[in-house]
PyMOL Python script that loads the backbone (N, CA, C, O; Angstrom):
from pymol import cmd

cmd.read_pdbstr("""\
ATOM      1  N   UNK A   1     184.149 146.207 153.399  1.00  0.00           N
ATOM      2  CA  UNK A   1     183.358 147.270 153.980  1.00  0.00           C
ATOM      3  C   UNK A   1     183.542 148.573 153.214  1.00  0.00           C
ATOM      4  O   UNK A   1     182.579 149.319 153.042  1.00  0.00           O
ATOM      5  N   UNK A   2     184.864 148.894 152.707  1.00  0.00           N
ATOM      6  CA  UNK A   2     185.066 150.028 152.178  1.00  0.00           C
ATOM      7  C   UNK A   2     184.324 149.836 150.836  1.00  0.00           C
ATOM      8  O   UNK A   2     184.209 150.868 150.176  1.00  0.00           O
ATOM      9  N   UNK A   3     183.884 148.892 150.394  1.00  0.00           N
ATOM     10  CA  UNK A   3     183.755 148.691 148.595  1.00  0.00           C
ATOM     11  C   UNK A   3     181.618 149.507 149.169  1.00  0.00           C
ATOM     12  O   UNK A   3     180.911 150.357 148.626  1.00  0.00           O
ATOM     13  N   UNK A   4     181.484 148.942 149.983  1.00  0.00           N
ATOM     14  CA  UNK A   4     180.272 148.840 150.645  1.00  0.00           C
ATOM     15  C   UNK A   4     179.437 150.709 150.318  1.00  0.00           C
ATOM     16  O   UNK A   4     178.520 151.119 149.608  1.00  0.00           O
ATOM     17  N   UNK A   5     180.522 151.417 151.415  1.00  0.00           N
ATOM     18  CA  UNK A   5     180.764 152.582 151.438  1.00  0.00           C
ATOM     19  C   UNK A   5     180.463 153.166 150.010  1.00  0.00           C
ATOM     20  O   UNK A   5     179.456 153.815 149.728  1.00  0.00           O
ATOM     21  N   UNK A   6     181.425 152.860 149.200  1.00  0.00           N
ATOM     22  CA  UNK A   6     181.685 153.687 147.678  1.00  0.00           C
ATOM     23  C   UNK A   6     180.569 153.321 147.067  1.00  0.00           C
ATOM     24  O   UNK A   6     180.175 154.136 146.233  1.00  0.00           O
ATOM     25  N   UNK A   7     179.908 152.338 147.207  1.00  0.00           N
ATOM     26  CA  UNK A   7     178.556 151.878 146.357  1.00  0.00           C
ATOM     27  C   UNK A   7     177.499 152.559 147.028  1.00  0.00           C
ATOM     28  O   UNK A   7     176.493 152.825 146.371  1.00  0.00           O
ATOM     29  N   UNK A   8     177.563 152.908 148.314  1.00  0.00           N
ATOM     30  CA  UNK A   8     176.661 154.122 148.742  1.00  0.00           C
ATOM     31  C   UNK A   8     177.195 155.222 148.437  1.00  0.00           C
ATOM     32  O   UNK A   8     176.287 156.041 148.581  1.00  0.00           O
ATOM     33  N   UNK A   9     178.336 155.888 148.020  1.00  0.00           N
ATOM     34  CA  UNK A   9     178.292 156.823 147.949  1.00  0.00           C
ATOM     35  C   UNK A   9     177.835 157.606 146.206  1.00  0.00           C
ATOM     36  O   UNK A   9     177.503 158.646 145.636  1.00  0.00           O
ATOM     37  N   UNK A  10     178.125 156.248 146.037  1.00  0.00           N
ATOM     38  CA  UNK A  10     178.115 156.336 144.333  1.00  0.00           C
ATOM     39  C   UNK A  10     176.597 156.455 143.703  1.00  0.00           C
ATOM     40  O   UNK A  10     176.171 156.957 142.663  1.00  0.00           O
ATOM     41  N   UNK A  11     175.862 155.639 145.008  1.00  0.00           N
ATOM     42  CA  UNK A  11     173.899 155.214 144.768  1.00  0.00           C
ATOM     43  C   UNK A  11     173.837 156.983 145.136  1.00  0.00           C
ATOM     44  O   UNK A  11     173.405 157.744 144.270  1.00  0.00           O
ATOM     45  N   UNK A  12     174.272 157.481 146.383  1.00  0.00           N
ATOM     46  CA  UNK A  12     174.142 158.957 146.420  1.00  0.00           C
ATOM     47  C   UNK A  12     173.872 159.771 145.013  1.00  0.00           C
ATOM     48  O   UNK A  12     172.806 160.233 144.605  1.00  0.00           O
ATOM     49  N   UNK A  13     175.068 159.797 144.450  1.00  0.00           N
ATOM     50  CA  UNK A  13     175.471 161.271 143.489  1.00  0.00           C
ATOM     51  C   UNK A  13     174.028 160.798 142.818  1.00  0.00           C
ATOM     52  O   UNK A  13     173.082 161.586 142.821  1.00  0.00           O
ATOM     53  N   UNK A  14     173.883 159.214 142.132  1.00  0.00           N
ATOM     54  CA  UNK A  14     173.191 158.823 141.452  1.00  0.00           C
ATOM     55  C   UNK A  14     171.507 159.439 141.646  1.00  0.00           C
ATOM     56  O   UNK A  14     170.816 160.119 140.888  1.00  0.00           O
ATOM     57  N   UNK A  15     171.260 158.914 142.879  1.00  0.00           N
ATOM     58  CA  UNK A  15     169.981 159.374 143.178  1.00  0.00           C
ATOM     59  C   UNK A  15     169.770 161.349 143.351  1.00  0.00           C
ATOM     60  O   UNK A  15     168.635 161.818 143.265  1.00  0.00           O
ATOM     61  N   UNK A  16     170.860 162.177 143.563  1.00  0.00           N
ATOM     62  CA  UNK A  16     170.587 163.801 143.702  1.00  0.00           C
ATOM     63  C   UNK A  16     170.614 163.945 141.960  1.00  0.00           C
ATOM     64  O   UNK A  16     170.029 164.935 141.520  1.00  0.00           O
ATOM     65  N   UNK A  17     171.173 163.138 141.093  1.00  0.00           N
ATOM     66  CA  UNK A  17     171.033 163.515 139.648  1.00  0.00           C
ATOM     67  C   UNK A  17     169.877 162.802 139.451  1.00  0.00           C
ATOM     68  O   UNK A  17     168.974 163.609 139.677  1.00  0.00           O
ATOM     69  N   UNK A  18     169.544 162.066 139.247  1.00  0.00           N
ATOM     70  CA  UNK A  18     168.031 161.666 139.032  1.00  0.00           C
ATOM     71  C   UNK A  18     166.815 163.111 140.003  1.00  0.00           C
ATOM     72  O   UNK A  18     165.643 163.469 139.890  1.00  0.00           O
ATOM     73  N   UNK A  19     167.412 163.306 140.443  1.00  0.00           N
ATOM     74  CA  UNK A  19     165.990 164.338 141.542  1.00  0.00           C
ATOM     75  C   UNK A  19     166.288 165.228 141.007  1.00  0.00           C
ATOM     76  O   UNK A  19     165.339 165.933 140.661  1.00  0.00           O
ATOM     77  N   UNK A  20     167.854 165.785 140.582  1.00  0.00           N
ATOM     78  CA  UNK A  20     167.518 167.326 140.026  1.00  0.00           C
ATOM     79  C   UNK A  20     166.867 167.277 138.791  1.00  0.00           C
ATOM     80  O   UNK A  20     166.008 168.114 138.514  1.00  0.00           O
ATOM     81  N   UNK A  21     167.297 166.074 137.750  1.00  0.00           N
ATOM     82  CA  UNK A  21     166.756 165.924 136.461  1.00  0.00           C
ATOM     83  C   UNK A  21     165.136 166.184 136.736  1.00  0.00           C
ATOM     84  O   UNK A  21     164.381 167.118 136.462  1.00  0.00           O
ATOM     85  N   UNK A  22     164.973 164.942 137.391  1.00  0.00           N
ATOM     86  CA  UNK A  22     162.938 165.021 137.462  1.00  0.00           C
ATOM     87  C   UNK A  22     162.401 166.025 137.913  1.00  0.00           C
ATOM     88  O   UNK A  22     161.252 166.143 137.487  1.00  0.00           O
ATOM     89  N   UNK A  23     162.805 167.039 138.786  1.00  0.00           N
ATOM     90  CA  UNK A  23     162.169 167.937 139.989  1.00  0.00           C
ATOM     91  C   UNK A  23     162.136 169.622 139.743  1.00  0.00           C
ATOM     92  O   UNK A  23     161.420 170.535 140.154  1.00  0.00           O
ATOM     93  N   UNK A  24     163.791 169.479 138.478  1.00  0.00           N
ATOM     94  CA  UNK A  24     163.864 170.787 138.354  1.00  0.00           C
ATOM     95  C   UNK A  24     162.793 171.572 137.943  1.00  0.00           C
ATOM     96  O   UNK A  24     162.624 172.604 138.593  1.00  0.00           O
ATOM     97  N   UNK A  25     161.956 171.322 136.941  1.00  0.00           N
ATOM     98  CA  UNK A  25     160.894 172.003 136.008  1.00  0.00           C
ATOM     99  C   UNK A  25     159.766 172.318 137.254  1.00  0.00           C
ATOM    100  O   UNK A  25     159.021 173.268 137.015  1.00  0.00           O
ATOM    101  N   UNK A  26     159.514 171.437 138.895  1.00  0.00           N
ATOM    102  CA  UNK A  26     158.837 172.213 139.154  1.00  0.00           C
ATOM    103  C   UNK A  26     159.102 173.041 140.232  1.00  0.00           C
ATOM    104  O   UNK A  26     158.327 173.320 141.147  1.00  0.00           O
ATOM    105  N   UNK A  27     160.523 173.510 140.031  1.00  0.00           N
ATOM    106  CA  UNK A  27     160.952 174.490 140.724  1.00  0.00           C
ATOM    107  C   UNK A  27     161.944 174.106 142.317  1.00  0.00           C
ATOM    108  O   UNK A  27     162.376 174.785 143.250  1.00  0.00           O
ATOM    109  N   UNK A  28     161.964 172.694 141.951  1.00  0.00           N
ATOM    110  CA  UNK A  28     162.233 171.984 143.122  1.00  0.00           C
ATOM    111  C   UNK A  28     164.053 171.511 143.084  1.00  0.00           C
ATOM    112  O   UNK A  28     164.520 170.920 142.111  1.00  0.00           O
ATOM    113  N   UNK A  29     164.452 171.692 143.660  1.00  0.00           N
ATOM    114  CA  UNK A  29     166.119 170.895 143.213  1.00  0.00           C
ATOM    115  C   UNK A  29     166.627 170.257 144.407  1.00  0.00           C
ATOM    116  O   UNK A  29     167.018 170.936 145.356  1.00  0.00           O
ATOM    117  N   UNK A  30     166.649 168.849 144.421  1.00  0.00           N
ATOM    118  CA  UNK A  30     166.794 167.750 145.055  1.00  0.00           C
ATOM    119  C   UNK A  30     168.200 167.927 145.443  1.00  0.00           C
ATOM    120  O   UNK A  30     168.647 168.043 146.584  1.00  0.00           O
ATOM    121  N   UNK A  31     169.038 167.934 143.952  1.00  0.00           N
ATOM    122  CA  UNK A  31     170.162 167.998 144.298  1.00  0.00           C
ATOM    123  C   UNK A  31     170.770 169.468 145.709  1.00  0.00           C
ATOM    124  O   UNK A  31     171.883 169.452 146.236  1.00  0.00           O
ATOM    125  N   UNK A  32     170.224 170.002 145.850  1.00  0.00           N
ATOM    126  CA  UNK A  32     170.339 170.657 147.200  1.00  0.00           C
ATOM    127  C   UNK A  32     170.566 169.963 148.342  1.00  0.00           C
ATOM    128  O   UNK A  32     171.571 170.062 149.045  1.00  0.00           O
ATOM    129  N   UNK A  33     169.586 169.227 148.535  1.00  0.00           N
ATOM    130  CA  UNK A  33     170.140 168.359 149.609  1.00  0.00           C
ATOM    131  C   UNK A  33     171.177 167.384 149.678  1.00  0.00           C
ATOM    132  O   UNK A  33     171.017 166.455 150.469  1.00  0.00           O
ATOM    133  N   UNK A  34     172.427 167.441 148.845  1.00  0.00           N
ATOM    134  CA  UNK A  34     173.228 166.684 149.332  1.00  0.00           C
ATOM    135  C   UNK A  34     174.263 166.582 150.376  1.00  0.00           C
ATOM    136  O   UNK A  34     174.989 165.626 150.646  1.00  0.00           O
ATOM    137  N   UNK A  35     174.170 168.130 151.086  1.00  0.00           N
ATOM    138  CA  UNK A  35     174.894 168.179 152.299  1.00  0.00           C
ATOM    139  C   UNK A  35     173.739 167.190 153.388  1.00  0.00           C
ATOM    140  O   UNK A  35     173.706 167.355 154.608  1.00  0.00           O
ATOM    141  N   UNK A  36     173.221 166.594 152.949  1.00  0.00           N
ATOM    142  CA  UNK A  36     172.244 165.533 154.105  1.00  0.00           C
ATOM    143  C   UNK A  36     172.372 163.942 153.932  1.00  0.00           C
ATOM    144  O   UNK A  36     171.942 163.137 154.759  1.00  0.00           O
ATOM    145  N   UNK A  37     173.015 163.610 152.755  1.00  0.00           N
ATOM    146  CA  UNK A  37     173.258 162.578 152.309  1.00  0.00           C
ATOM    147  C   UNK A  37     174.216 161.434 153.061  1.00  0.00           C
ATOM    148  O   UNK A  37     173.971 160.239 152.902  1.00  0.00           O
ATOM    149  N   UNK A  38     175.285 161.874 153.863  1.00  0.00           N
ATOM    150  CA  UNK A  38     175.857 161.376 154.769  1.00  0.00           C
ATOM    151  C   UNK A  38     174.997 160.876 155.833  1.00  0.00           C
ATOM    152  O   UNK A  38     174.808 159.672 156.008  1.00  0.00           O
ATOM    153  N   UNK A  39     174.466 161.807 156.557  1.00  0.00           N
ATOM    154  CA  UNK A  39     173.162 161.865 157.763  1.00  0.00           C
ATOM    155  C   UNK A  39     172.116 160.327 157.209  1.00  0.00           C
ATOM    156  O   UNK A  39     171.725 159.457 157.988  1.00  0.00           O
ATOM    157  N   UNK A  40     171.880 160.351 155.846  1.00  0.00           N
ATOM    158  CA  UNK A  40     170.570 159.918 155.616  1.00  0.00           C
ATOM    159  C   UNK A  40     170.965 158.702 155.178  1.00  0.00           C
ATOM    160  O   UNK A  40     170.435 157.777 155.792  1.00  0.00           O
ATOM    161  N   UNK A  41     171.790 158.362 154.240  1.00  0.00           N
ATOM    162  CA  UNK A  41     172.577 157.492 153.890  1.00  0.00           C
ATOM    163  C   UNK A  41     173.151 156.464 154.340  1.00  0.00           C
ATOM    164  O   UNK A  41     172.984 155.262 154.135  1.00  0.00           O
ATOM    165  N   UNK A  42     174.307 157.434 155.396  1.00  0.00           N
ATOM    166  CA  UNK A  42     175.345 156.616 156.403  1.00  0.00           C
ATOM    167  C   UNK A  42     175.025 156.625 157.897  1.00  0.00           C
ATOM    168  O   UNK A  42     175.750 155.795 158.445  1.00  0.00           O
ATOM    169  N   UNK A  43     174.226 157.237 158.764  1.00  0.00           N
ATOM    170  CA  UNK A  43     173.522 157.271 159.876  1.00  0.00           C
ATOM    171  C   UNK A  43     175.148 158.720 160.050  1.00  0.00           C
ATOM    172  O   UNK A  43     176.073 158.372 160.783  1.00  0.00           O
ATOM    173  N   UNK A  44     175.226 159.719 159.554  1.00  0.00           N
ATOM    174  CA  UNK A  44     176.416 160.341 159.881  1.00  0.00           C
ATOM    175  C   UNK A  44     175.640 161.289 160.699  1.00  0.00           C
ATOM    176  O   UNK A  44     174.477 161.241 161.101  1.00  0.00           O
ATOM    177  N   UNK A  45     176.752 162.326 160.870  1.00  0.00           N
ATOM    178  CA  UNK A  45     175.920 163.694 161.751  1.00  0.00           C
ATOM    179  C   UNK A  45     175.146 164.767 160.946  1.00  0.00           C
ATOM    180  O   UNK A  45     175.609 165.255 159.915  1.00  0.00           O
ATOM    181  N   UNK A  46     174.393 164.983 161.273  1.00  0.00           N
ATOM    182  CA  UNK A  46     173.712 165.987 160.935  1.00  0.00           C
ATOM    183  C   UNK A  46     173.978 167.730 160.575  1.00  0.00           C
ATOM    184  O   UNK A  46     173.428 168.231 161.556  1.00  0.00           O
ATOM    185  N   UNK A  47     174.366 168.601 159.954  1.00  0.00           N
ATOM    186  CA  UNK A  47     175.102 169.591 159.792  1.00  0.00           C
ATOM    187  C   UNK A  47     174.433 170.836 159.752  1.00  0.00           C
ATOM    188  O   UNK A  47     173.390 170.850 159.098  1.00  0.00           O
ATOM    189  N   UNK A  48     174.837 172.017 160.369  1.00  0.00           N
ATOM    190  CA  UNK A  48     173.801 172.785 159.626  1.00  0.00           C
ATOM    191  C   UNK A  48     173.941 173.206 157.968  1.00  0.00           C
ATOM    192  O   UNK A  48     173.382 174.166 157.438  1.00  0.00           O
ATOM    193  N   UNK A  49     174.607 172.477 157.479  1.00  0.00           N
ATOM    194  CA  UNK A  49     174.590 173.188 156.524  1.00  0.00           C
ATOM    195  C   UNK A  49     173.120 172.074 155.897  1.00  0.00           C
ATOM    196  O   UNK A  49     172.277 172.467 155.090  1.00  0.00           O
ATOM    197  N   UNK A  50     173.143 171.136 156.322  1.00  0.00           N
ATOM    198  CA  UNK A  50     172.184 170.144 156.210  1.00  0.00           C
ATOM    199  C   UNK A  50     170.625 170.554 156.267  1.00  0.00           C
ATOM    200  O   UNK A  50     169.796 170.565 155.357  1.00  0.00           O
ATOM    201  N   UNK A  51     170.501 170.871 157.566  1.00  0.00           N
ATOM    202  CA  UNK A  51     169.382 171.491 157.925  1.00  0.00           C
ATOM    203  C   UNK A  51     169.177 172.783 157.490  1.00  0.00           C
ATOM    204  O   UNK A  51     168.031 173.177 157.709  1.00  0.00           O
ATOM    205  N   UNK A  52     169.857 173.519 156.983  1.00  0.00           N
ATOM    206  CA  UNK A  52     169.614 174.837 155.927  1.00  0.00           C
ATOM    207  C   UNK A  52     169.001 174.850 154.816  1.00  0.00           C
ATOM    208  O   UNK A  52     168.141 175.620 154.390  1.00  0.00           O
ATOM    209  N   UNK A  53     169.797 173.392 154.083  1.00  0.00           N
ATOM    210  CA  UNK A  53     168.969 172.867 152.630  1.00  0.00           C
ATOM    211  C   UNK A  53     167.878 172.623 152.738  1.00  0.00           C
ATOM    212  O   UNK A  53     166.982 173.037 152.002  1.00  0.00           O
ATOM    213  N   UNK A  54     167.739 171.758 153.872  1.00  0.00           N
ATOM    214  CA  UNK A  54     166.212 171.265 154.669  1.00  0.00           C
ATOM    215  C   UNK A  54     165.194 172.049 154.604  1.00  0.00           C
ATOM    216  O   UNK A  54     164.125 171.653 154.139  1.00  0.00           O
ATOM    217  N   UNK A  55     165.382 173.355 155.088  1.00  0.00           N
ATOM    218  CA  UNK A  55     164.656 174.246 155.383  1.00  0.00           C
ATOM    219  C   UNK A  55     164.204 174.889 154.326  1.00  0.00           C
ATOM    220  O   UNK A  55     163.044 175.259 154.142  1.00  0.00           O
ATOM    221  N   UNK A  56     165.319 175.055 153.474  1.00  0.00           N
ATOM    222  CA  UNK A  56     165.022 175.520 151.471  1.00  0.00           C
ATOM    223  C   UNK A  56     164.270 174.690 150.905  1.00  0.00           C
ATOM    224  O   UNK A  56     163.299 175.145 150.302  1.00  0.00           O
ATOM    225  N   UNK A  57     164.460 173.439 150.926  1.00  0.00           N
ATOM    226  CA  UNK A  57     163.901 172.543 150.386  1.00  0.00           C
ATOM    227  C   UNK A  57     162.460 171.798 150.715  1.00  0.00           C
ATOM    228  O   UNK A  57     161.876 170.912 150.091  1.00  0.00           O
ATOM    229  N   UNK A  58     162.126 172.469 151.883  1.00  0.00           N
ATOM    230  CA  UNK A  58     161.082 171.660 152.804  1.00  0.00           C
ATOM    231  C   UNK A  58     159.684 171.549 151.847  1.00  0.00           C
ATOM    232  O   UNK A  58     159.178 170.453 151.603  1.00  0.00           O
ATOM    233  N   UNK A  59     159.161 172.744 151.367  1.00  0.00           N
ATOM    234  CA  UNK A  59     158.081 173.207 150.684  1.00  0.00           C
ATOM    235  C   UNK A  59     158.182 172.055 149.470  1.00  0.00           C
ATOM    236  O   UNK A  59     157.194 172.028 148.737  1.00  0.00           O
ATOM    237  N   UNK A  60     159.280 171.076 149.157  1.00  0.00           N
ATOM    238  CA  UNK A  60     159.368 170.056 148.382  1.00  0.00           C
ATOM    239  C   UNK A  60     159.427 168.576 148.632  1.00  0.00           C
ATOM    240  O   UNK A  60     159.374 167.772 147.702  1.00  0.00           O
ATOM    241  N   UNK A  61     159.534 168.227 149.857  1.00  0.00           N
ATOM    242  CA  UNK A  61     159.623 166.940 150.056  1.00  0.00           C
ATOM    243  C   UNK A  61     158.448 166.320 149.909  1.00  0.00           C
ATOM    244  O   UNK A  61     158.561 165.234 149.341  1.00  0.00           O
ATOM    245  N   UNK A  62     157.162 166.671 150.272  1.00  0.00           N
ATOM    246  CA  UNK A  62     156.345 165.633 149.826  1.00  0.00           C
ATOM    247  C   UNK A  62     156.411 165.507 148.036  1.00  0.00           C
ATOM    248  O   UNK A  62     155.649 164.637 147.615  1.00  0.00           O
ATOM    249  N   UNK A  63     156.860 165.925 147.427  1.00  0.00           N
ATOM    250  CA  UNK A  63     156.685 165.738 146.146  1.00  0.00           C
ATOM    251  C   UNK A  63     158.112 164.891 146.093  1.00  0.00           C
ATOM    252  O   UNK A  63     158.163 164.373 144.977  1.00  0.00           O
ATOM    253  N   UNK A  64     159.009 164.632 146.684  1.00  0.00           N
ATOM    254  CA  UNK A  64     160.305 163.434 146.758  1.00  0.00           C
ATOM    255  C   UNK A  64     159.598 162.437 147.382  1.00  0.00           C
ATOM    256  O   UNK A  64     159.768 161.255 147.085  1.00  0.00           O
ATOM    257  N   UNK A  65     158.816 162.805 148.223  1.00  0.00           N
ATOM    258  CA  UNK A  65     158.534 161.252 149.286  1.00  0.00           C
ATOM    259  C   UNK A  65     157.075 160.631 147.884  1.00  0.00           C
ATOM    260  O   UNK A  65     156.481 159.555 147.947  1.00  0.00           O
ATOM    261  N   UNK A  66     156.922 161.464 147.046  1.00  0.00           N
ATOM    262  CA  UNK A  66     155.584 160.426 146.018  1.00  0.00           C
ATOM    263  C   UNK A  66     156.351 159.924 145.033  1.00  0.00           C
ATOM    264  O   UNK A  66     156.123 158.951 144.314  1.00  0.00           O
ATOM    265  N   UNK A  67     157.284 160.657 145.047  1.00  0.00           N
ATOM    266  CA  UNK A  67     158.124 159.597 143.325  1.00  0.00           C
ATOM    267  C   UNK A  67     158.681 158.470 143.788  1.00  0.00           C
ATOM    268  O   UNK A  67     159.417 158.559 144.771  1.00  0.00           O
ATOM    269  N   UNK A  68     158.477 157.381 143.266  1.00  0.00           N
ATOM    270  CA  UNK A  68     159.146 155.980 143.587  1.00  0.00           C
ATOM    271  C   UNK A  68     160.396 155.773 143.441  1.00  0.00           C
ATOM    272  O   UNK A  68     160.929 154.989 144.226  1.00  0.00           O
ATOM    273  N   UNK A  69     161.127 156.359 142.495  1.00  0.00           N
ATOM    274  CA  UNK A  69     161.743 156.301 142.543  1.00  0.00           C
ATOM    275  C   UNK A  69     163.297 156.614 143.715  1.00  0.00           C
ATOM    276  O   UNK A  69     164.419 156.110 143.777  1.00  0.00           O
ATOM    277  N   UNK A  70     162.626 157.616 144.430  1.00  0.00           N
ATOM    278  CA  UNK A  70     163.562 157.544 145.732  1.00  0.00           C
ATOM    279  C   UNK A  70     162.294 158.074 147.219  1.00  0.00           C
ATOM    280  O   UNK A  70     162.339 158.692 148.283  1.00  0.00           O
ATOM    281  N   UNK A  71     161.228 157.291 146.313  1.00  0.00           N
ATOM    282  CA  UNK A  71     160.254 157.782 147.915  1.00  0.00           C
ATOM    283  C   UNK A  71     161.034 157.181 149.403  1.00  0.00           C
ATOM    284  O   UNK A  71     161.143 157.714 150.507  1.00  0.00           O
ATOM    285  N   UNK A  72     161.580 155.639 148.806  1.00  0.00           N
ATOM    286  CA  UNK A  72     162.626 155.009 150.276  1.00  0.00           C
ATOM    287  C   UNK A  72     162.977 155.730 150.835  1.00  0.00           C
ATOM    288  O   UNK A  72     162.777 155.933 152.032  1.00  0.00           O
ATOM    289  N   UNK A  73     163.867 156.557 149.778  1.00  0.00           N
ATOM    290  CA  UNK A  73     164.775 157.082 150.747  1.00  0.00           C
ATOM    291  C   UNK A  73     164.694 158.362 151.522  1.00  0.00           C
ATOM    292  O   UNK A  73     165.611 158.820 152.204  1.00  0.00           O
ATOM    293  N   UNK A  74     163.344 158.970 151.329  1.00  0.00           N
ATOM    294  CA  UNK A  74     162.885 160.512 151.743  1.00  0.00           C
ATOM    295  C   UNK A  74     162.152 159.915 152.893  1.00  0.00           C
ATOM    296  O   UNK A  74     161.864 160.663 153.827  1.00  0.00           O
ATOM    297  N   UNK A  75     161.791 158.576 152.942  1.00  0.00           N
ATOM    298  CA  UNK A  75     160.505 158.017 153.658  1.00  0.00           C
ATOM    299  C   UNK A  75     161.104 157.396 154.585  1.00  0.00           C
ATOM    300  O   UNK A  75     160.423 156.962 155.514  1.00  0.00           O
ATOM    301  N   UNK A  76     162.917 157.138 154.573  1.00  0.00           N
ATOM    302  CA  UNK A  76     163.493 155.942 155.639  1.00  0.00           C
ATOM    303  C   UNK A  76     163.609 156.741 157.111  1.00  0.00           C
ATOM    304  O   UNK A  76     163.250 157.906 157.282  1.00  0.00           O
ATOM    305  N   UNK A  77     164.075 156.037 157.939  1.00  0.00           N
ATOM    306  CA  UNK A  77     163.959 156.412 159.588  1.00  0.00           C
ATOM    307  C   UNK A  77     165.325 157.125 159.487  1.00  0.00           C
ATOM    308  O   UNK A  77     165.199 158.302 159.824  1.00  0.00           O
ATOM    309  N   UNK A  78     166.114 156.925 159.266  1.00  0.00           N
ATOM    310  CA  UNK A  78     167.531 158.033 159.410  1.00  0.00           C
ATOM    311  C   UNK A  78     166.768 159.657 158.348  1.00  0.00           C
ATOM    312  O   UNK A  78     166.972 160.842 158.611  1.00  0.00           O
ATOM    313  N   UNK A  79     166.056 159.178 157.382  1.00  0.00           N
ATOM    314  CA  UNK A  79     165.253 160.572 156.610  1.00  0.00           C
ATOM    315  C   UNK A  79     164.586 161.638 157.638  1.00  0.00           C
ATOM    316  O   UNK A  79     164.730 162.817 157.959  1.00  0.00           O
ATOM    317  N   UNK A  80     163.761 160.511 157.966  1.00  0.00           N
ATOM    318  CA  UNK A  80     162.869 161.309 159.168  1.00  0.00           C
ATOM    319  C   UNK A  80     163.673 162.393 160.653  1.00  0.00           C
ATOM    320  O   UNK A  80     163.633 163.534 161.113  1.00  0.00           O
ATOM    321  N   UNK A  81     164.489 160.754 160.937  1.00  0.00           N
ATOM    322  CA  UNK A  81     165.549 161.320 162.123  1.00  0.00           C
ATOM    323  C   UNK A  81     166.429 162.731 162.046  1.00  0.00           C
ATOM    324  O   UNK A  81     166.680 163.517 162.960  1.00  0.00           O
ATOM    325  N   UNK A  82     166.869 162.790 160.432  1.00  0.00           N
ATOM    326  CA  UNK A  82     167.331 164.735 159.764  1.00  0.00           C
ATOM    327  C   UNK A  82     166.312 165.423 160.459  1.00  0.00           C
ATOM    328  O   UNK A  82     166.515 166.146 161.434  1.00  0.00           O
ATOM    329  N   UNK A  83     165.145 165.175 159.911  1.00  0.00           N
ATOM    330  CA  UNK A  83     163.971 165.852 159.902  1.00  0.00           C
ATOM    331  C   UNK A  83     164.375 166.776 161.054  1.00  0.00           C
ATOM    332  O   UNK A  83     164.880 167.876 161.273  1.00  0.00           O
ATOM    333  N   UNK A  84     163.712 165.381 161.846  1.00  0.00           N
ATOM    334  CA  UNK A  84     163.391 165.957 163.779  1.00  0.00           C
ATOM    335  C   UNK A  84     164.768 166.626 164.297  1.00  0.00           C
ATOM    336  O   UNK A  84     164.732 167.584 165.070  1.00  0.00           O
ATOM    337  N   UNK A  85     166.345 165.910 163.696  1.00  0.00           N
ATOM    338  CA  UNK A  85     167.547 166.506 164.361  1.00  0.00           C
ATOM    339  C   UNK A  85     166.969 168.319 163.828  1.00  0.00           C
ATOM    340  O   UNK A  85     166.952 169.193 164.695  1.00  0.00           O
ATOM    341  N   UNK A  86     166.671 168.553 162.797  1.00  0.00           N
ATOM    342  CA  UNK A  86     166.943 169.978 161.976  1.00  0.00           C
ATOM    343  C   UNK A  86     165.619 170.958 162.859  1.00  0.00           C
ATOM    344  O   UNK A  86     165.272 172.129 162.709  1.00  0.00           O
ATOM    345  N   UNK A  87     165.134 169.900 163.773  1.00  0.00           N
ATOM    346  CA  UNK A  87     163.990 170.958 164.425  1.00  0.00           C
ATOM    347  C   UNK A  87     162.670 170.911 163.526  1.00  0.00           C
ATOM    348  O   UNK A  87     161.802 171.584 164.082  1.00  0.00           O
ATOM    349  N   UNK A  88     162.212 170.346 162.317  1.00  0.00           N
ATOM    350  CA  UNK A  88     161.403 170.955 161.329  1.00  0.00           C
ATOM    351  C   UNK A  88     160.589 169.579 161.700  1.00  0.00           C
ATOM    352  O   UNK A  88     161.134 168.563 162.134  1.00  0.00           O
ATOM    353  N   UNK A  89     159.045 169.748 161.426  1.00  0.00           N
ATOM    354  CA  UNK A  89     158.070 169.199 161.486  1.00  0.00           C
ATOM    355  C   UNK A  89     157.946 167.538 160.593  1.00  0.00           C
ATOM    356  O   UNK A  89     158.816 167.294 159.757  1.00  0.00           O
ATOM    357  N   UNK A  90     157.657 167.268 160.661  1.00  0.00           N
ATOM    358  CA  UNK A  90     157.612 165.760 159.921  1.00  0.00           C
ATOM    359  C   UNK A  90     156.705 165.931 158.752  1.00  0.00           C
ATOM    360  O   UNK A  90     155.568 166.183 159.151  1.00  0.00           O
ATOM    361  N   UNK A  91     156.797 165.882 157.391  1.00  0.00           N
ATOM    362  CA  UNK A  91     156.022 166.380 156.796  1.00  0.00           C
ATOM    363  C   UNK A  91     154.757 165.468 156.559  1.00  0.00           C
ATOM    364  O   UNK A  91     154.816 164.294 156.924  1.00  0.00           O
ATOM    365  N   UNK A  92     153.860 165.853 156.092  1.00  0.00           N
ATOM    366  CA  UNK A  92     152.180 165.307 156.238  1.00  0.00           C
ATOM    367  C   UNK A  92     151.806 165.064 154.996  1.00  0.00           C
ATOM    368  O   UNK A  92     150.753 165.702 155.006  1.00  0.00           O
ATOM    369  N   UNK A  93     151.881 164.605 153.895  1.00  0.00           N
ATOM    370  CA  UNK A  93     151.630 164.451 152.858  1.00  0.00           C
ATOM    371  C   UNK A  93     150.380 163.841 152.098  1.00  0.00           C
ATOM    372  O   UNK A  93     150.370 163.792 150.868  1.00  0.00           O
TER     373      UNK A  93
END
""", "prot")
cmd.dss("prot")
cmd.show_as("cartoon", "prot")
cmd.util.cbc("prot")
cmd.orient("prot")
């Protein structure tokens, strides 16, 4: 179970460096949200420091939820569930 864990945590770092790489140029930085990664990831709690990034970052998620490369994971039900915990609208894309 623990090996389980580290391979999510490891798919984590992996996937916020892939988003800052692709996203930065349009002003967007993925890697921000990794205080949400627990929440979204691991079904963990939700933080505000979580929902702060959220809120920075919001004006960007539909452009995470179109790249395939991690649309899953902007698009999964613990993603959404941040969403609604952080108060913020479900985005419409």
């Amino acid at each position: 179970m623990g090996n389980n864990k580290a391979a999510v945590c490891v798919l984590a770092l992996v996937l916020c460096g892939l988003l800052a790489t692709d996203t930065a140029a349009a002003g967007c930085d993925a890697s921000a949200l990794s205080p949400c990664m627990g929440a979204i990831m691991l079904g963990g709690a939700v933080t505000p420091g979580c929902c702060a990034r959220l809120r920075a970052q919001r004006a960007c998620l539909c452009q995470y939820a179109r790249d395939p490369s991690y649309r899953g994971y902007v698009n999964s039900p613990r993603a959404q569930s941040v969403v609604a915990a952080c108060g913020l609208p479900r985005p419409k894309c």
